[in-house]
N, C-alpha and C positions, 0 to 999 in steps of 0.2 A: 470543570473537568478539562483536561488537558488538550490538544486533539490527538497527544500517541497515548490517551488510553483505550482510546478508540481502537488501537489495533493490540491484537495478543498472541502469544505465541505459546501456543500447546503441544508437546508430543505426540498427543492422538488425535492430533486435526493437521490433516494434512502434511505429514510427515514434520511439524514442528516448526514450518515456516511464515512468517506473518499472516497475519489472516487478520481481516476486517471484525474487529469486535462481533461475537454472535451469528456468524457466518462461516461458511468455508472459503470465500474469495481473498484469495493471498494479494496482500499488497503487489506483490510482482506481477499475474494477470491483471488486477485494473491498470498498471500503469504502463502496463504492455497495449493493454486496449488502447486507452490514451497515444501512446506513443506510435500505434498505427495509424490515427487520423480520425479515431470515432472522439464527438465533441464531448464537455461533462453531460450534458442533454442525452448524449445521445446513451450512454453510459448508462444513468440515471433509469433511462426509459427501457434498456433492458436489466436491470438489475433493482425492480421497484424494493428491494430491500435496503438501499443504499443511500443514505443522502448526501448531499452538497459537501458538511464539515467531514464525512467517512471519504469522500476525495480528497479533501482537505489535508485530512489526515495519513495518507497515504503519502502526500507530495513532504509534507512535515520527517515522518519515517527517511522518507530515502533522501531530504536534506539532510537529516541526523547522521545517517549511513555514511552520504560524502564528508561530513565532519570529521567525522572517526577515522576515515581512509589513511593509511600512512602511507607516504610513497616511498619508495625507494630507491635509493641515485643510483643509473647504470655501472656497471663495473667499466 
């Protein structure tokens, strides 16, 4: 298995935005939590639903994201 199959995006789960396989935690809160200063441990320990590749998988998603970003030259 991949680690972005791990994440899915449904229309009836949270307005259709990633979300952690089999959960409602959207990619963007865990990597909000992360990016405030909470460690993967610390993550992990409030979200005993979630393991170590479901972070994994999330960092995976929003390298994909910045992949695909197109930039655009200023005028």
């Amino acid at each position: 298995m991949s680690l972005l199959d791990r994440i899915s995006v449904d229309p009836a789960v949270r307005f259709g935005k990633p979300c952690i396989r089999g959960t409602r935690l959207t990619v963007g809160d865990v990597l909000g939590y992360l990016a405030s200063g909470m460690t993967e441990t610390q993550v992990l320990a409030d979200f005993p639903q979630l393991t170590r590749e479901d972070l994994l998988a999330c960092y995976a998603f929003a390298a994909e994201r910045e992949r695909r970003l197109m930039s655009v030259p200023a005028a």
